[in-house]
N, C-alpha and C positions, 0 to 999 in steps of 0.2 A: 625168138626172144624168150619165151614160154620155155622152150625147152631146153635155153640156156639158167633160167633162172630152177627150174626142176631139177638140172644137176646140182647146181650149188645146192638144193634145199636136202636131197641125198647125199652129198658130200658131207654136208655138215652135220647130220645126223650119222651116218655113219662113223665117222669120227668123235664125233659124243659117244657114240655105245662102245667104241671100242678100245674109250677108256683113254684117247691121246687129245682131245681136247678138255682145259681146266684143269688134268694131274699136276700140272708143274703151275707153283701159284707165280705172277707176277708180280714185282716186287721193285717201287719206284723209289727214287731217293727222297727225301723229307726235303731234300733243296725244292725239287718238284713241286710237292704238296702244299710247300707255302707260297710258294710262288705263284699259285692257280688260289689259294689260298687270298693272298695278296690282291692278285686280279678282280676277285671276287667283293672286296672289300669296295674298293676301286670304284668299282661298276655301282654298289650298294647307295655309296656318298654320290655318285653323276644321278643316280632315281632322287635322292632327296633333294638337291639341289636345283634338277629342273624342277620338282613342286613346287620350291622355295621361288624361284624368282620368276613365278608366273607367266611361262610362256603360253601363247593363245592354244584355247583347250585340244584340238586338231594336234600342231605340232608335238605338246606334251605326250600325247597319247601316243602315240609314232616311236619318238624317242624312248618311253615306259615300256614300249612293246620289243624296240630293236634291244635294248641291254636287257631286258628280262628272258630276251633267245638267245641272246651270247654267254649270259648267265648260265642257261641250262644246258648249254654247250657245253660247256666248260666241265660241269658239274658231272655231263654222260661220260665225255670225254675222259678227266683223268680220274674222277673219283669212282666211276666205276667201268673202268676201264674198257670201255666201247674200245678205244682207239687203238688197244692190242687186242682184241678178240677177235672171233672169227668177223670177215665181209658181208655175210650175210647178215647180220645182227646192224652193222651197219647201212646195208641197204634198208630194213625193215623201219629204220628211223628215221632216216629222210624220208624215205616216203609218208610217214606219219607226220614230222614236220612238214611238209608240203601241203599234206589235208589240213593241217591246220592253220595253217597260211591262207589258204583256201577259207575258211570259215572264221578269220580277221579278215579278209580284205572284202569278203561280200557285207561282212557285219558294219564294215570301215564305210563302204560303200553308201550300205542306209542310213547309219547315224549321220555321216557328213555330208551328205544332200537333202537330209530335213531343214524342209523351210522353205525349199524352194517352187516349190507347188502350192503348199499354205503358211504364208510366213507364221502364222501363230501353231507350228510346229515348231520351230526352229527353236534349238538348245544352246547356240554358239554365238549369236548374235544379241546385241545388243535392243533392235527391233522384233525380235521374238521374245525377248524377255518383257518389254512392254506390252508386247500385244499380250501375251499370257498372264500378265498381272489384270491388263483391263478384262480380260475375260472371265478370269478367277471373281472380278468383283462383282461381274452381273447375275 
């Protein structure tokens, strides 16, 4: 595996230096660009619209998180043209997405099982919002 991913990482440098990767610029139609354009907008009104109609804080946070990655998808993908460049540039981004998927879901983790060991942790419940008032007051 290592020594599959070692070729690509010299393939693609070798082909940087030698001047045939990037010379010829890519060049998408404006249909394209509004239309990811478009999407973007899209996705924009679905983030304000779940704050507006108050889903419980757990799910909203879920949802903020799934269109805020689709978003920057979108965004790698046609506006800087991940999606025609070299594979390896590709590889190196999932895998960064991944780590950070990794560090939502342990964080996702902690926040959404406060309270359940000391409910006067708890941020999401209606019984940890009282316990923490009564304790604020002593």
């Amino acid at each position: 595996m290592f020594e599959k991913l070692r070729n690509i990482v010299l393939k693609s440098g070798s082909t940087a230096q030698a001047g045939h990767h990037g010379s010829e610029p890519h060049v998408l139609p404006l249909k394209t660009y509004f239309a990811v354009f478009g999407a973007l907008l899209l996705l924009t009104i679905l983030t304000v619209v779940v704050s507006v109609i108050g889903l419980p804080q757990p799910t909203a946070i879920i949802v903020a998180m799934v269109v805020a990655a689709i978003k920057a998808t979108l965004v790698v993908l046609w506006f800087m043209h991940l999606k025609y460049d070299d594979r390896f540039y590709s590889l190196i981004f999932i895998i960064s997405i991944l780590f950070l998927a990794l560090f939502f879901i342990f964080t996702s983790l902690d926040v959404f099982t406060r309270g359940q060991v000391n409910p006067e942790e708890s941020s999401f419940s209606q019984d940890g919002l009282l316990l923490r008032q009564e304790f604020m007051k002593k």
